[in-house]
C-alpha positions as CSV (number, residue, x, y, z in Angstrom):
1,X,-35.1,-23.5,49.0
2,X,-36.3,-27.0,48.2
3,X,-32.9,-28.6,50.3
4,X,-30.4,-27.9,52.3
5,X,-28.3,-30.1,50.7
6,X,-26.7,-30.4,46.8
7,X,-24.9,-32.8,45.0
8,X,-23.8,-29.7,43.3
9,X,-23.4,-25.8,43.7
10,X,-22.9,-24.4,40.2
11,X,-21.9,-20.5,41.5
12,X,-22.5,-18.0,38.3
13,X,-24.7,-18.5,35.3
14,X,-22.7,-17.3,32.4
15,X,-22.9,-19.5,29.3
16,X,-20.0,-22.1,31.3
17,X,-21.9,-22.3,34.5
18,X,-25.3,-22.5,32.9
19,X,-23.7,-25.4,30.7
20,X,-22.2,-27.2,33.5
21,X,-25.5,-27.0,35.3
22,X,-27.8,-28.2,32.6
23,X,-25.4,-31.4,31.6
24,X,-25.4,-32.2,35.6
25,X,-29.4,-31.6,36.1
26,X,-29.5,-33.9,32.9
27,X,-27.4,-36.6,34.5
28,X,-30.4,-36.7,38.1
29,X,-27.9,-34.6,39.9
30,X,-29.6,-32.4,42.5
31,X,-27.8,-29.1,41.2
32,X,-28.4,-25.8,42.6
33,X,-27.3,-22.8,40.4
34,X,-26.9,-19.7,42.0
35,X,-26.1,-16.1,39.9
36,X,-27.2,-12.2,41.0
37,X,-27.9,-11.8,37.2
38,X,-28.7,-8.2,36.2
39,X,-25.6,-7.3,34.8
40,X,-24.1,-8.2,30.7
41,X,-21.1,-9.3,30.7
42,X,-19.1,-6.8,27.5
43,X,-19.0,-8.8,24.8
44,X,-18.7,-9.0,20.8
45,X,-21.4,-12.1,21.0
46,X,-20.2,-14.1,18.3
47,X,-21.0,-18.0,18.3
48,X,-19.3,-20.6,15.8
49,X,-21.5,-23.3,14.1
50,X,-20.0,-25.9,16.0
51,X,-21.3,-24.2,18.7
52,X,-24.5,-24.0,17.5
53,X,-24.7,-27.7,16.9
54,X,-22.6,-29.1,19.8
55,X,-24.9,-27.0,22.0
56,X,-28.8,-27.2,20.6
57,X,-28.9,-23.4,20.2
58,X,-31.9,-21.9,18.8
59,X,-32.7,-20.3,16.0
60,X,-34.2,-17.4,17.4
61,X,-31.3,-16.4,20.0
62,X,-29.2,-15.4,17.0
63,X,-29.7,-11.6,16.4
64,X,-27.7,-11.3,12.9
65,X,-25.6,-13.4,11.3
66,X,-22.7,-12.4,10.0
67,X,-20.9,-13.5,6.6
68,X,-17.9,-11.6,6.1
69,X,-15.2,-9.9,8.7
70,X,-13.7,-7.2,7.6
71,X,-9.8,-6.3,8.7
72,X,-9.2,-2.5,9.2
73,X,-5.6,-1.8,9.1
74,X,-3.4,1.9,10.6
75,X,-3.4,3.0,7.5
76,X,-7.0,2.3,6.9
77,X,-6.3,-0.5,4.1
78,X,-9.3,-3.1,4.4
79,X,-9.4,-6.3,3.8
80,X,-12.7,-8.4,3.2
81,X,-12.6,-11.9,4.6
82,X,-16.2,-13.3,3.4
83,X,-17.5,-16.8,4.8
84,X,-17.9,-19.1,2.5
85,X,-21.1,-21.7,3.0
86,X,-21.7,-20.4,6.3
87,X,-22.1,-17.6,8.9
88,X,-20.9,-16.8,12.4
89,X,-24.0,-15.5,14.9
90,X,-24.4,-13.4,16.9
91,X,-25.9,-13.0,20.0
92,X,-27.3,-10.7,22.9
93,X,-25.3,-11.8,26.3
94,X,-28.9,-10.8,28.3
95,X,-30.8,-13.0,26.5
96,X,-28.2,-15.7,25.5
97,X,-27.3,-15.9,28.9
98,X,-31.2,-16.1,30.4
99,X,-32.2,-19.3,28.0
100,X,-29.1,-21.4,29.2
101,X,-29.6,-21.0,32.2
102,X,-33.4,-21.7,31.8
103,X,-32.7,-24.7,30.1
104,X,-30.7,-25.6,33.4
105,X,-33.8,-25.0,35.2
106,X,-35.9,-26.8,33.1
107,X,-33.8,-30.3,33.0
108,X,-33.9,-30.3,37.1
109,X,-31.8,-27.7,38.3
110,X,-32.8,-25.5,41.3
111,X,-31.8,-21.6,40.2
112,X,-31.1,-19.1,42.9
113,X,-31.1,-15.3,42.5
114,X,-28.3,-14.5,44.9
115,X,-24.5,-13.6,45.5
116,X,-22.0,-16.2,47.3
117,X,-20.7,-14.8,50.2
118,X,-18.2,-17.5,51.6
119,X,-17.7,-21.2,51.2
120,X,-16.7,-23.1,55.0
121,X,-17.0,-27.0,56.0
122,X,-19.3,-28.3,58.6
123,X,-17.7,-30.8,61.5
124,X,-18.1,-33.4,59.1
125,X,-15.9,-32.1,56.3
126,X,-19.0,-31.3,53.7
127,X,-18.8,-27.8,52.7
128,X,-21.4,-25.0,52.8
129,X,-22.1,-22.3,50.5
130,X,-23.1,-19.4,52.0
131,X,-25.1,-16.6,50.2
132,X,-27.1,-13.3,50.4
133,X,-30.1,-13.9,48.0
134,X,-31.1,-11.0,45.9
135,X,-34.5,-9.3,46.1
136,X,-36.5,-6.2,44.4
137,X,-35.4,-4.0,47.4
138,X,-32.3,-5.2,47.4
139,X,-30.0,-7.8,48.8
140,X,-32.2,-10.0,51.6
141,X,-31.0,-12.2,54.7
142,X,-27.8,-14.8,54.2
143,X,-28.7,-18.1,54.3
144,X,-26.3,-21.5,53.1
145,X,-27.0,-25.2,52.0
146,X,-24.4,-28.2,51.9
147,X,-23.0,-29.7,48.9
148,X,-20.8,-32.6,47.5
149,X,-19.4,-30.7,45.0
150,X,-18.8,-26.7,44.0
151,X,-18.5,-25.5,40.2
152,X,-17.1,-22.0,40.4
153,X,-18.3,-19.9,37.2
154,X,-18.1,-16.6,38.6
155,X,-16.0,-15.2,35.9
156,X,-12.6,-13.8,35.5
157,X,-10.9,-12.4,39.0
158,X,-13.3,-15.2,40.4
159,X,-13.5,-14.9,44.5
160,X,-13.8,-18.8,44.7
161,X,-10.7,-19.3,43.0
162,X,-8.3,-16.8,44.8
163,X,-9.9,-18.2,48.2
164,X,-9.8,-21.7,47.3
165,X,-7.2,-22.8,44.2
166,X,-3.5,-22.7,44.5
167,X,-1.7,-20.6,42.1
168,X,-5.0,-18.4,41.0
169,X,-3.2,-15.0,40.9
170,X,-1.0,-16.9,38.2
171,X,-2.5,-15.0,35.5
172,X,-2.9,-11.3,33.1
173,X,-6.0,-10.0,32.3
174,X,-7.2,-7.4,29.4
175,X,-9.6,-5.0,30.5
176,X,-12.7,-5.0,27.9
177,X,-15.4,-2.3,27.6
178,X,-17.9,-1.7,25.0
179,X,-21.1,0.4,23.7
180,X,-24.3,-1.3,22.7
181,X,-25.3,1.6,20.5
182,X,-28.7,1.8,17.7
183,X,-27.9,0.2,14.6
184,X,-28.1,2.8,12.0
185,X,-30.7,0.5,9.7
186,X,-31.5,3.4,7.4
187,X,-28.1,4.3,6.4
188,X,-27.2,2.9,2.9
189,X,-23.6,1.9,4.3
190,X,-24.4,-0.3,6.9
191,X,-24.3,-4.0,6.3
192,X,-25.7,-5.8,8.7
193,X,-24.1,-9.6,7.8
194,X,-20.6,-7.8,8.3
195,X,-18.1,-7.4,11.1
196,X,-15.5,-4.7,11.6
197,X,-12.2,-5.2,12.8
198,X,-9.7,-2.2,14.0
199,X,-5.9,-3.4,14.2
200,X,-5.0,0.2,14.9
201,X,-2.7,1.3,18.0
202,X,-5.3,4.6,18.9
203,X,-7.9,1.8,19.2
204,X,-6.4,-0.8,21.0
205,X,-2.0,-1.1,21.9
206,X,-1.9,-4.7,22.4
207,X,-5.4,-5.5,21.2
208,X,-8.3,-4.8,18.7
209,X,-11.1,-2.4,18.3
210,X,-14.6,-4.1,17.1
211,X,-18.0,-3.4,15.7
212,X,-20.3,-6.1,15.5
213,X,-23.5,-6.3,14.1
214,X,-26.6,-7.0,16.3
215,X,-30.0,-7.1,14.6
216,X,-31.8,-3.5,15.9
217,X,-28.1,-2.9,18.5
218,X,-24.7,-3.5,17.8
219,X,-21.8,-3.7,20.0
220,X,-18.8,-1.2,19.5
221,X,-15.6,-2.5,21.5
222,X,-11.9,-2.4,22.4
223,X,-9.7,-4.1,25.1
224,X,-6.4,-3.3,26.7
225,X,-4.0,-4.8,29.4
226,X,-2.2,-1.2,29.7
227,X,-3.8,0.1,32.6
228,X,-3.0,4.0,31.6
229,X,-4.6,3.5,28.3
230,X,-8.2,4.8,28.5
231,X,-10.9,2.3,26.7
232,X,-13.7,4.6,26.8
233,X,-11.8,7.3,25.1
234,X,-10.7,4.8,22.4
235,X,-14.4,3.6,21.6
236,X,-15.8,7.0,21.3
237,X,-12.4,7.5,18.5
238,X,-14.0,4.4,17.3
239,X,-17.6,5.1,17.3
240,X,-16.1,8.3,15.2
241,X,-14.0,6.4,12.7
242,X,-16.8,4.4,12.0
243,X,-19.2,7.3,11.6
244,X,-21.4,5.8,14.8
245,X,-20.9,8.8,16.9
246,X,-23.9,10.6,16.3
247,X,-25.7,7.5,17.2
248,X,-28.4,6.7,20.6
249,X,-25.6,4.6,23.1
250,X,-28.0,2.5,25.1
251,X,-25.6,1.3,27.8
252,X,-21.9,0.8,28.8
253,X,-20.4,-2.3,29.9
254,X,-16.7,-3.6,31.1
255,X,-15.1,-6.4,32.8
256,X,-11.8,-7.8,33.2
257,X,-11.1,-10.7,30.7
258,X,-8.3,-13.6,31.5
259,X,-5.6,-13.9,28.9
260,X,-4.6,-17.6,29.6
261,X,-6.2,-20.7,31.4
262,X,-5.3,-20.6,35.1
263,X,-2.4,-23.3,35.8
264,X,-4.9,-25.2,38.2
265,X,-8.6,-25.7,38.5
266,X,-9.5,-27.8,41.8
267,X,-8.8,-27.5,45.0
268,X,-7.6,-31.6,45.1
269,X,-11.4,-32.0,46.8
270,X,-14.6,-30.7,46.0
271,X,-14.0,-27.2,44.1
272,X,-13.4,-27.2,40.4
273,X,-13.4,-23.5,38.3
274,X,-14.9,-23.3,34.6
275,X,-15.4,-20.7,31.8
276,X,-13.4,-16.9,33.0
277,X,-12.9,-18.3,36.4
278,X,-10.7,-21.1,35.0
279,X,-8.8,-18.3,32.1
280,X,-10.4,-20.0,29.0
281,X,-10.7,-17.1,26.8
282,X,-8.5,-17.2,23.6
283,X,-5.4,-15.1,23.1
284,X,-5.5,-13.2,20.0
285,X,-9.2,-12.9,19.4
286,X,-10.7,-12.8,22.9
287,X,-13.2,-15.6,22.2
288,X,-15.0,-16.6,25.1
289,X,-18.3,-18.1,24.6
290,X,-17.5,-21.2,22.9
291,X,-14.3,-21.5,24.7
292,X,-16.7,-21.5,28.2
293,X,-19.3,-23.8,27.2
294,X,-17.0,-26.7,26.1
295,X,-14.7,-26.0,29.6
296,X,-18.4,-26.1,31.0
297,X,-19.4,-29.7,29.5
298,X,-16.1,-30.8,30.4
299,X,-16.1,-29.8,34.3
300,X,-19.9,-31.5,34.4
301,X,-18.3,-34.7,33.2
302,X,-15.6,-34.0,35.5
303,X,-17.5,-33.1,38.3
304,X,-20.3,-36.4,37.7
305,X,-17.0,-38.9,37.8
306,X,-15.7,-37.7,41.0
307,X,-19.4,-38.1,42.3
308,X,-19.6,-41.5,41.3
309,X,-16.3,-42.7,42.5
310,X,-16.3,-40.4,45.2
311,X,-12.1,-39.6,44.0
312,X,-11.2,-36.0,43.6
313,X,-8.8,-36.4,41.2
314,X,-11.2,-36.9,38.9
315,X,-11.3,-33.0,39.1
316,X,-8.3,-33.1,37.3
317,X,-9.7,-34.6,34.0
318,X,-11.4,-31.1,33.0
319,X,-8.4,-28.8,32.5
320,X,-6.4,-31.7,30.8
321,X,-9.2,-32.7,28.7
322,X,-9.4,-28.7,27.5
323,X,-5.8,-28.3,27.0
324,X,-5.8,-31.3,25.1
325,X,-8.8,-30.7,22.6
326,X,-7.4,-27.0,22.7
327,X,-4.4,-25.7,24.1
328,X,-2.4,-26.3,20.6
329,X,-5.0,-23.3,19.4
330,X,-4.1,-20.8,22.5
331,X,-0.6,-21.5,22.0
332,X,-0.8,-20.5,18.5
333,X,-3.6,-17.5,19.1
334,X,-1.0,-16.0,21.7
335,X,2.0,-16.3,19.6
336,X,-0.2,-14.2,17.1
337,X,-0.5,-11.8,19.3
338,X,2.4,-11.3,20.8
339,X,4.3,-11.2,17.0
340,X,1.5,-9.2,15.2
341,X,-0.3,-6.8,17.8
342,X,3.4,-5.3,18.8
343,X,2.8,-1.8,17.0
344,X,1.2,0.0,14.1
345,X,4.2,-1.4,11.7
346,X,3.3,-5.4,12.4
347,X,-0.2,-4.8,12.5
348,X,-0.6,-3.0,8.9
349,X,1.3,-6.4,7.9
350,X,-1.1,-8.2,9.6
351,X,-4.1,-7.0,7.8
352,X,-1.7,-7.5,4.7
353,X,-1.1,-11.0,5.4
354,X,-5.1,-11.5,5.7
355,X,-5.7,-10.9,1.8
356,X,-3.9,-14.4,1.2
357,X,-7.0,-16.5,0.2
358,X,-5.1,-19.8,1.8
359,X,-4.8,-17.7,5.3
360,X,-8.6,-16.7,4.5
361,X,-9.3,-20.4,3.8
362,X,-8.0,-21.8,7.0
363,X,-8.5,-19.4,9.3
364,X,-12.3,-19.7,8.7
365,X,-12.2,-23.3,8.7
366,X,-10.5,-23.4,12.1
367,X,-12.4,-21.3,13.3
368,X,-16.3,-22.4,12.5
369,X,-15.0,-26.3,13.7
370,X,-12.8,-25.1,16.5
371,X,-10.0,-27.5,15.3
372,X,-6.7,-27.0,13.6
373,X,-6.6,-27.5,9.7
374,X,-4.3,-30.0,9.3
375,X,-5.3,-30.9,5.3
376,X,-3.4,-29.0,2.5
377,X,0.2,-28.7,4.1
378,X,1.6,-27.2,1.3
379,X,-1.1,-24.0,2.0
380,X,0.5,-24.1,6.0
381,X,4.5,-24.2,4.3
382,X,3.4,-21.1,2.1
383,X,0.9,-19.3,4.8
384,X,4.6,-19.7,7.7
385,X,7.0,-18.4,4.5
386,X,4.6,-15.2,3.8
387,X,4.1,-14.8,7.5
388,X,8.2,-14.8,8.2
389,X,8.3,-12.4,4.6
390,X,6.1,-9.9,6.7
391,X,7.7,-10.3,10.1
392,X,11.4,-9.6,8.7
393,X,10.0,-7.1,6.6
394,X,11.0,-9.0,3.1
395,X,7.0,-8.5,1.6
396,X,5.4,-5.4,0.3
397,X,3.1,-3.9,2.6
């Protein structure tokens, strides 16, 4: 260790931690960034242009990219929706996650292979984060350092957070697990610039199934927040379906994944959560990456005013800033699901609904700039009139 004292204690190196720590180390804040690494977080690795360009991201971190998502309904009816001028990447979480938080490391800030253990406060009211670092043989001796302030990034169910914030058990969470399986490159039906999506109750009973193109891997998925309903069972039906089950599966991954952001973030002092720790993952789709990065940006500038001032509320400025740029989009993502991912019956009309070229239109649009299409009203007034068709069972299926 090169101190035993931070400005900052960035705990987890996921895409919002690494953010927060490379905007901070940018700033001449002494940050220390501590994560076990080792383990992928399951994930369908897609990235949205704005992403790309809000964030520097590389050329060379994005494993295929993707110009058309295709909708599979129950009944197996598909619908294309193809990209127009543009892509969505993809990425690997392994490596994704590696070159954010070298790019931390690189702009000042101190990385630590370890696991927090337990945050306390010296006599004089600074706290300590205590850790274990991790080595080859295994986990080595605890050790701590002081710090002004504490970013907790260590994803959804974080440890920080039900310690430390009011109100953190406030929240659901959908259980995701997926395959990273060999892309079948010499089959003549796989397209490599195309995603899969499965709206079908054996995949998924409140969710979707995926399978997501990754350059020489892909990454075959469902998540659930029914606890009896078994997700490995449902990928290997997927794997199946898709005619992937005959294919090399090179590992397994799952984790818990929040459904909605967490009704408080700070601790009124010196802790602040970002990324699954603070529940910014997107209803509906189960978005995360984007999602974590801006929370991240926003906690560092969050976090660098309450240095400067030295007044926690400052804290405060992160969650409102998100729910601000974004909390219209959640709200509208979660009443999605919860009218459309009901059963088999709304969910064939789902997939229906997505052959309207103006849902196509602005759907894609929203999505790539992660902002609500407010231009062509009369295409919203005819996308709500076909939507209520379908939910009171007036439209054609």
């Amino acid at each position: 260790m090169n101190t035993s004292q931070y400005d900052v204690v960035v705990v987890g190196g996921g895409p919002s931690g690494a953010t927060a720590a490379d905007d901070l180390a940018r700033q001449g804040w002494s940050v220390l960034l501590i994560d076990r690494q080792g383990r992928t977080k399951p994930c369908g690795g897609a990235i949205p242009p704005r992403l790309i360009k809000d964030f520097e991201i590389p050329d060379h971190l994005l494993v295929a990219k993707v110009r058309c998502a295709r909708m599979i309904s129950p009944k197996n009816n598909q619908v294309d929706m193809h990209i127009e001028d543009g892509f969505v990447a993809m990425v690997n979480r392994d490596s994704f996650d590696e070159w954010l938080r070298e790019r931390a490391h690189s702009h000042g800030a101190t990385r630590l292979r370890a696991v927090c253990d337990k945050i306390t406060r010296d006599p004089d009211g600074v706290s300590r984060v205590h850790f274990n670092s991790v080595q080859a043989q295994g986990v080595g001796e605890p050790d701590s350092v002081r710090t002004r302030m504490i970013v907790a990034a260590d994803g959804a169910r974080s440890e920080i957070a039900r310690q430390h914030i009011e109100g953190s058990e406030k929240t659901k969470y959908v259980f995701a697990y997926h395959e990273i399986i060999r892309a079948p490159l010499q089959d003549p039906s796989y397209d490599p610039h195309r995603c899969d999506v499965y709206y079908q109750g054996i995949i998924s009973p409140d969710f979707y199934g995926w399978v997501f193109p990754h350059g020489d891997t892909m990454s075959v998925g469902t998540g659930s927040a029914d606890k009896g309903f078994s997700l490995r069972g449902s990928v290997g039906k997927l794997r199946e379906i898709a005619g992937l089950n005959q294919v090399e599966t090179l590992r397994r991954e799952g984790a818990p994944i929040p459904l909605k952001p967490l009704p408080r973030w700070e601790n009124g002092r010196d802790i602040v959560l970002t990324g699954d720790a603070a529940g910014v993952v997107a209803p509906a789709s189960g978005e995360g990456i984007y999602y974590a990065m801006a929370c991240g940006r926003m906690v560092a500038e969050a976090v660098q005013n309450a240095l400067k001032t030295g007044d926690a509320t400052c804290l405060k400025q992160a969650r409102k800033q998100f729910l601000k740029e974004h909390g219209q989009v959640f709200w509208i993502l979660g009443l999605l699901q919860y009218f459309w991912y009901q059963n088999d019956k709304r969910r064939e009309r789902f997939v229906k609904v997505c052959e309207d070229p103006d849902v196509q239109r602005l759907t894609f649009e929203s999505y790539m700039n992660k902002k609500l299409v407010r231009k062509k009203p009369m295409a919203h007034i005819r996308i709500f009139f076909k939507d209520l068709a379908h939910l009171l069972g007036f439209a054609r299926v």
